[in-house]
C-alpha positions in Angstrom: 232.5 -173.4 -116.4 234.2 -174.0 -113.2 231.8 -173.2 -110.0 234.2 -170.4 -108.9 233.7 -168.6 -112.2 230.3 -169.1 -112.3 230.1 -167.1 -108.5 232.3 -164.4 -109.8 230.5 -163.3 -112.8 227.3 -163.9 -110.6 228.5 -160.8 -107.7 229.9 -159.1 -110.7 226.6 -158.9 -112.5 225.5 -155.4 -113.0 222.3 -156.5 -115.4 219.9 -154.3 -113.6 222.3 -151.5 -112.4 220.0 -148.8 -114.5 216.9 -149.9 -113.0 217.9 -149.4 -108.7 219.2 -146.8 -107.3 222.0 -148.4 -106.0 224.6 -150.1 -106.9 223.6 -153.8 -107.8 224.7 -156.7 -105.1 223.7 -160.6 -106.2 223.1 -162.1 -102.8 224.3 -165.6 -103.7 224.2 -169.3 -101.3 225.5 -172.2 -103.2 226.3 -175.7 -101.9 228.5 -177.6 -104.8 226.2 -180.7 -104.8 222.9 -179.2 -105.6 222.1 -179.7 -109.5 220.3 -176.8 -109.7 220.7 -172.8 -110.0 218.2 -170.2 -109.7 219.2 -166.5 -109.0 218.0 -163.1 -109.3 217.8 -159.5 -108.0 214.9 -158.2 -105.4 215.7 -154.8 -105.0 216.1 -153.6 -100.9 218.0 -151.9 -98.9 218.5 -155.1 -96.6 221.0 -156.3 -98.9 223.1 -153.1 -98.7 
């Protein structure tokens, strides 16, 4: 999977949509040479 794929199903995950009361938003920093991928929702109103 291409890394431009990868990001778009990442912001278009709605996994937890039925647990927030918002609308879910993946906040997402990648750098193409980093091995590595960890990601995950912490619910706040911060991020929206």
């Amino acid at each position: 999977m291409a890394l431009d794929d990868l990001l778009a199903d990442i912001s278009g995950c709605r996994a937890c949509a039925g647990e927030l009361p918002h609308t879910p938003r993946p906040v997402v920093r990648v750098f193409p040479e980093t091995r590595l991928l960890i990601c995950g929702q912490a619910p706040g109103r911060r991020v929206h």
